[in-house]
Steps between C-alpha positions, in 0.01 A plus 500: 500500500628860435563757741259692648462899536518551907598774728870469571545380897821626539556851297198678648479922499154517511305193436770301275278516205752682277776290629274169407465636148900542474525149664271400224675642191861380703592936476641745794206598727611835483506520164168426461403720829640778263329477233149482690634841624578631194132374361292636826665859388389523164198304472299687744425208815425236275796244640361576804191359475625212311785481819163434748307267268833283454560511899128383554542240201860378485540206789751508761788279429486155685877516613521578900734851503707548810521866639792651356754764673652768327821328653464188371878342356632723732742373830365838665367805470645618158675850661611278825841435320548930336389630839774311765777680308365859680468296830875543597581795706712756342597853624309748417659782269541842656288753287750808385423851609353705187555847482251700460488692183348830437182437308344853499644484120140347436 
């Protein structure tokens, strides 16, 4: 049997109907979350009422999604590593005595 047109369970922005269509044709979610963009400007609200009727229509995919961090791959949090550099104590620098000009040239 073919594949079947479902949301996507696992690249969800708003209801992961886009990303099921890009799932579908095997293209970059984004890609097609652009061009939905790009049609909802110039055709006047049309995409978005096809957008709701394909929500309401389209079925959820049967795969069981995990919740996903924004830190997943990572060992830790991904500025833990940039950050412990400025943890070392270091003297601070005197500031130097400006002299004050005469600014009534203004």
């Amino acid at each position: 049997m073919g594949r079947k047109l479902t949301k996507s369970s696992n690249n969800i922005v708003l209801t992961g109907t886009l990303a099921g269509i890009a799932e579908y044709f095997n293209i970059d979610p984004t890609l097609v979350r652009i061009i939905y963009v790009i049609l909802s400007m110039f055709t006047f609200g049309s995409p978005i009422i096809l957008y709701i009727l394909l929500a309401l229509i389209v079925p959820a995919s049967n795969k069981q999604s995990r919740p996903r961090s924004p830190y997943e791959g990572y060992n830790s949090h991904p500025y833990e590593e940039s950050s412990k550099r400025y943890k070392t104590k270091r003297p601070r620098k005197e500031a130097q005595k400006v002299e004050e000009d005469d600014w009534s040239d203004f």
